[in-house]
C-alpha positions as MATLAB code, in Angstrom:
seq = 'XXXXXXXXXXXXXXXXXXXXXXXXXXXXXXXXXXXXXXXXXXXXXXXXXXXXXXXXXXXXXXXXXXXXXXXXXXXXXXXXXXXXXXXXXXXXXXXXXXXXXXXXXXXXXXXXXXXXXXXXXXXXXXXXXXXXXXXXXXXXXXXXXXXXXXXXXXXXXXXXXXXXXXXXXXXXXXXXXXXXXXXXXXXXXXXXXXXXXXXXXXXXXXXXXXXXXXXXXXXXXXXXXXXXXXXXXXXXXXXXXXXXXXXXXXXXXXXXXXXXXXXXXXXXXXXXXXXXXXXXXXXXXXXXXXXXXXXX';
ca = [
    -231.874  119.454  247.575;
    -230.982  120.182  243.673;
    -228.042  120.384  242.212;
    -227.166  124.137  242.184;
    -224.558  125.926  239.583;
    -223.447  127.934  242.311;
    -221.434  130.976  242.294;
    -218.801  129.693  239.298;
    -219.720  131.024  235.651;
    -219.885  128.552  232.665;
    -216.451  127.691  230.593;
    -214.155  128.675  233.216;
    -211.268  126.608  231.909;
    -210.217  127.498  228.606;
    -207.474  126.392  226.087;
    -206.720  129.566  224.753;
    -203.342  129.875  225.900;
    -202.332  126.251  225.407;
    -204.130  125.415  221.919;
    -203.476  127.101  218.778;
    -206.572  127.194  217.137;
    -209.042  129.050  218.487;
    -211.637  127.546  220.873;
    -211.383  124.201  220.185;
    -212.908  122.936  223.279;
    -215.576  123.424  225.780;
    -214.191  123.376  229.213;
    -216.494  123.847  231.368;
    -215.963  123.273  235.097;
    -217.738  120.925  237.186;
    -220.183  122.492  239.170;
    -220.850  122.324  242.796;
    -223.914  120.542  244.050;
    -225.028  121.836  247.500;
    -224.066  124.398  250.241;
    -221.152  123.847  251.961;
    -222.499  123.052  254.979;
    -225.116  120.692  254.202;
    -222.092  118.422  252.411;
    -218.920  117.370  252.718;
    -216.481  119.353  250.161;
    -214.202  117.072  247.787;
    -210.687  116.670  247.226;
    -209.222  119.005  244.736;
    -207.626  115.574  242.953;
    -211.219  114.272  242.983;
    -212.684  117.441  241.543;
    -209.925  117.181  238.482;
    -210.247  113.786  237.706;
    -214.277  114.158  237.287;
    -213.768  117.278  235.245;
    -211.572  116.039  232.571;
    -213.979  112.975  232.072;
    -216.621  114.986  232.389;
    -215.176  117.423  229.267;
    -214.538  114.950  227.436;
    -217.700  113.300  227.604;
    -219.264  116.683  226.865;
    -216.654  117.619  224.121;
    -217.532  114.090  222.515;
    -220.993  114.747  222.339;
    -220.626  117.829  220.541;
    -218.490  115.973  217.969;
    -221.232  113.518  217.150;
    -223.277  116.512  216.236;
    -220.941  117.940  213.323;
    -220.864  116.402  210.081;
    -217.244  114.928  209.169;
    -215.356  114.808  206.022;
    -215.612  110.947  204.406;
    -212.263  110.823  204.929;
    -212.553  111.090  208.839;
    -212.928  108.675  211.106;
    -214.976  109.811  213.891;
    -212.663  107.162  216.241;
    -209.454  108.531  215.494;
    -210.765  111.919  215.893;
    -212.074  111.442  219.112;
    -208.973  109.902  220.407;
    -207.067  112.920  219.362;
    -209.561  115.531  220.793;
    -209.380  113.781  224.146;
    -205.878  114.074  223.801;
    -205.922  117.668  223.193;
    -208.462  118.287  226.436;
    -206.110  116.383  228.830;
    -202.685  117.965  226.946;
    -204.587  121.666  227.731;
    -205.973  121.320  231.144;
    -202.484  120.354  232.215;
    -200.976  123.429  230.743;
    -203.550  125.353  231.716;
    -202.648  128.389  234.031;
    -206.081  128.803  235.231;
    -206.612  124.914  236.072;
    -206.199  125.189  240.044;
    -207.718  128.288  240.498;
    -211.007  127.214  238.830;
    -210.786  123.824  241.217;
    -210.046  125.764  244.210;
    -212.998  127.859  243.531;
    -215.181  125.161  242.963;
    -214.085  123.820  246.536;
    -214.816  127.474  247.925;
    -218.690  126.946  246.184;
    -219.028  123.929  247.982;
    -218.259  125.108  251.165;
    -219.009  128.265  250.377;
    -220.858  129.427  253.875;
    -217.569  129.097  255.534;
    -215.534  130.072  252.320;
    -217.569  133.288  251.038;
    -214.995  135.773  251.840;
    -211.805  133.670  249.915;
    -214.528  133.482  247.379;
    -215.172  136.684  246.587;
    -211.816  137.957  246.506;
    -210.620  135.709  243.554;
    -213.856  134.893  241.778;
    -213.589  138.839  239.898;
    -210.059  138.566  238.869;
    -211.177  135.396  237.510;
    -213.939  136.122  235.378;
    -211.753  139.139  234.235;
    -209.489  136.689  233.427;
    -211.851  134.325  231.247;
    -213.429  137.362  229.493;
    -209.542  138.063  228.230;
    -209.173  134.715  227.111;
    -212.456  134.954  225.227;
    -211.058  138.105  223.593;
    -208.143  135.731  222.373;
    -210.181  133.566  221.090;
    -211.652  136.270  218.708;
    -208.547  137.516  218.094;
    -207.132  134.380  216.371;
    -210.397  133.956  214.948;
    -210.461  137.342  213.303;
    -206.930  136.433  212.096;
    -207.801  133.045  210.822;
    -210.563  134.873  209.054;
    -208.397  137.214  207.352;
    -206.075  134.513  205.539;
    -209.229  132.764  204.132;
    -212.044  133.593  201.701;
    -215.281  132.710  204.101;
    -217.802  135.279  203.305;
    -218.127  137.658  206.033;
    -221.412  136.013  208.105;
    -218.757  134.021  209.113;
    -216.539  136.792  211.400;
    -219.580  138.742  211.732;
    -221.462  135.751  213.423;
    -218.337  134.859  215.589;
    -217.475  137.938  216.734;
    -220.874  138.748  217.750;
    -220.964  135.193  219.679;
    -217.843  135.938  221.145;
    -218.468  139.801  222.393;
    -221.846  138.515  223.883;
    -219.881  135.916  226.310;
    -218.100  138.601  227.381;
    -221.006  140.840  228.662;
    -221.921  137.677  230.303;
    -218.870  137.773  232.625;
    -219.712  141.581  233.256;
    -223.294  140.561  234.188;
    -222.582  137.843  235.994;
    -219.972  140.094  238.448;
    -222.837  142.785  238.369;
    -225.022  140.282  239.714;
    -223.025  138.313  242.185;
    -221.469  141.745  243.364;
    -224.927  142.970  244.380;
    -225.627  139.415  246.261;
    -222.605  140.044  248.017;
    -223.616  142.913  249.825;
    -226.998  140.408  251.020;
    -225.112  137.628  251.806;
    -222.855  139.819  254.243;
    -225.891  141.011  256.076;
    -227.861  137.903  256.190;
    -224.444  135.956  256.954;
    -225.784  135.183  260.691;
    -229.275  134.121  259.820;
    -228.902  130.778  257.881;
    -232.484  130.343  256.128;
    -232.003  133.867  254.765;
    -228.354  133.237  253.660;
    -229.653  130.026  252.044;
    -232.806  132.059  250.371;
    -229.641  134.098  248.499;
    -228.020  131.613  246.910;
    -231.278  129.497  246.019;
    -232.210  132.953  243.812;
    -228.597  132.893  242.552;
    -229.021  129.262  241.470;
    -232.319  130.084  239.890;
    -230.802  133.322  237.414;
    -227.462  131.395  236.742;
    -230.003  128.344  235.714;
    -231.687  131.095  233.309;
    -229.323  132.599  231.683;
    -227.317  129.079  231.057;
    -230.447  127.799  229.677;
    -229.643  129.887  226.479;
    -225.690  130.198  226.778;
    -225.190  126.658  226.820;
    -226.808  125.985  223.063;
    -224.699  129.020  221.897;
    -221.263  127.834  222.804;
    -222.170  124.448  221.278;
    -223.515  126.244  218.373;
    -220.636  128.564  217.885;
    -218.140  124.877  218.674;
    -220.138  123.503  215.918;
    -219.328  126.066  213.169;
    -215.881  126.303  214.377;
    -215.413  122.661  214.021;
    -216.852  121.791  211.124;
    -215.031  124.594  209.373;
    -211.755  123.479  210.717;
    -212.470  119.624  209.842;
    -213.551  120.183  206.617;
    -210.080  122.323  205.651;
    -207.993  119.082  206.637;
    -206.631  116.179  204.906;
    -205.996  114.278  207.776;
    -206.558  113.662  211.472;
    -203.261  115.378  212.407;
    -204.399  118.352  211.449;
    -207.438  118.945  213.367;
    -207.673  121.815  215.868;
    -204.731  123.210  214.461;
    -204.256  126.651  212.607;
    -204.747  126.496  208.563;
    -206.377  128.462  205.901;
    -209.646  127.938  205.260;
    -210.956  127.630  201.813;
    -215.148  127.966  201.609;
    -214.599  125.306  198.490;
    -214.200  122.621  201.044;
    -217.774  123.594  202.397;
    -220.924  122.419  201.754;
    -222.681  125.626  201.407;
    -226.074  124.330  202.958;
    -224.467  123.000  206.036;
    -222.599  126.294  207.242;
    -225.242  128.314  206.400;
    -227.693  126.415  208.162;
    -224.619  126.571  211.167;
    -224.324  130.265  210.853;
    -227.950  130.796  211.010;
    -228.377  128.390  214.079;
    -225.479  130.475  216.132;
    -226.988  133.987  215.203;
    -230.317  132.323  216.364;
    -229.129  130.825  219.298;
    -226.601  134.343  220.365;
    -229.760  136.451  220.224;
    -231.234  134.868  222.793;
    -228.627  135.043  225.091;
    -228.646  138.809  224.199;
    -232.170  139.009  225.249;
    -231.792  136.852  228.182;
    -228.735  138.986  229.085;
    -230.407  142.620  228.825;
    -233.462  141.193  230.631;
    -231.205  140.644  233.328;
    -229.167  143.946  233.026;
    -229.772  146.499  230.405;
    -227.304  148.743  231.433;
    -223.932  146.034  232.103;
    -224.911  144.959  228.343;
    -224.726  148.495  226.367;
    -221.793  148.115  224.084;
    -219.288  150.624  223.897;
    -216.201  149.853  221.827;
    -213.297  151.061  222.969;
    -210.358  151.487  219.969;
    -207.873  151.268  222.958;
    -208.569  147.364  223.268;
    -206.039  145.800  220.286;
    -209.044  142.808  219.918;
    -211.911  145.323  219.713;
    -209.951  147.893  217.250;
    -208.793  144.543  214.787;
    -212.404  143.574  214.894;
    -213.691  147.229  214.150;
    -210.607  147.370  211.182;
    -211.903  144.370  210.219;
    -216.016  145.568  209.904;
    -214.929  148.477  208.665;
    -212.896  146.643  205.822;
    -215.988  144.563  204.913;
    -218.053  147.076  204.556;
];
């Protein structure tokens, strides 16, 4: 049987609370690879210590990708982004639940019920943290002089991750109600989650290259406002001087590329969970709004 993704969305471990700067990492959590009761689940300790090498593998890989200052070893910089993963995952209030949902996927036939009690407040949770993550950015934003594609692109990147957690609940909420009926009649049961795996293999086809993407511009903006090492990842004003204009152009244009398709993968799914309405209520939508509205 293939692997399946499922019933956990993509980056559910985030750094948000633990590292200043503003998505630094992707954390996404290991996925489970078969029913529950076709395998034996793991340990939770087993689970964590693939994760964090498997982050850092896929952190690393990203890093390869972004063109570094001359000044910047790509060694040292590595050593201190791996660092940083294993410094946040620890401090990471989030951490266990995401593992002990993972073991609920895996053994999710006997599990469903624990499962779907936590697996909302969760993605609630995550869609906060992605908020944050626009919030600093918007704020890092403000203290620089980056032309406004930058916060524009972002932000747009950012609010489109969000109505992926809301689609994702819509989704699995409506499964939920199958899964109950069918839970007695195991080739039906299984028939549910196979169609799960196949529309959380869809729309990750197109998220994944976005939250690279959007890593990508975040990083190389970041990297190429620092002197040294130390500074990486941390929270500094950025000067568009210290860009190569080609380069983040070409990396703003790949992320708006790359979010649109989500967008259109995402209303395909659910045209309705994706209509935007900002509400001025929410301090992170109403600084991004001031912030628009300032720009013109």
């Amino acid at each position: 049987m293939r692997d399946l993704r499922y019933m956990l969305p993509l980056d559910s471990l985030s750094s948000a609370a633990a590292v200043p700067s503003p998505s630094i990492l992707r954390n996404d959590i290991l996925k489970p690879t078969s029913l529950g009761f076709m395998k034996d689940i793991e340990e939770e300790e087993s689970i964590k210590q693939t994760e964090v090498s498997t982050i850092i593998n896929d952190n690393l890989k990203i890093l390869k990708t972004v063109s570094l200052p001359r000044a910047m070893e790509f060694e040292a910089l590595s050593k201190c982004l791996e660092k940083g993963i294993k410094e946040s995952i620890e401090k990471d209030a989030l951490h266990d639940t995401a593992v002990k949902l993972v073991k609920y996927a895996q053994n999710f036939y006997e599990k469903m019920e624990v499962y779907f009690d936590a697996i909302f407040d969760f993605n609630e949770k995550l869609k906060e943290r992605r908020q944050l993550d626009l919030f600093k950015t918007s704020k890092e934003y403000i203290m620089s002089d980056l032309p406004s594609s930058y916060i524009r692109t972002l932000a747009l990147a950012f609010l489109t991750q969000c109505k992926y957690y809301d689609v994702f609940n819509y989704r699995i909420r409506r499964e939920r109600l199958g899964l109950i009926g069918v839970r007695n009649n195991r080739p039906k049961f299984k028939g549910i989650c196979e169609a799960h795996n196949r529309w959380v293999d869809y729309i990750h086809s197109s998220l994944d290259p976005m939250l690279d993407s959007r890593l990508r511009l975040i990083w190389y903006v970041d990297l190429h406002n620092c002197k040294t090492v130390k500074e990486a990842f941390k929270v500094k004003k950025l000067r568009k001087s210290n860009l190569d204009e080609e380069q983040f152009f070409g990396l703003v244009l790949d992320l708006q590329k790359q979010t649109e398709k989500v967008r259109a993968t995402l209303i395909e799914m659910n045209r309705e969970t994706f209509r935007v309405a900002l509400d001025r209520k929410d301090p992170t939508v109403d600084l991004l709004v001031n912030v628009m509205e300032i720009l013109g």
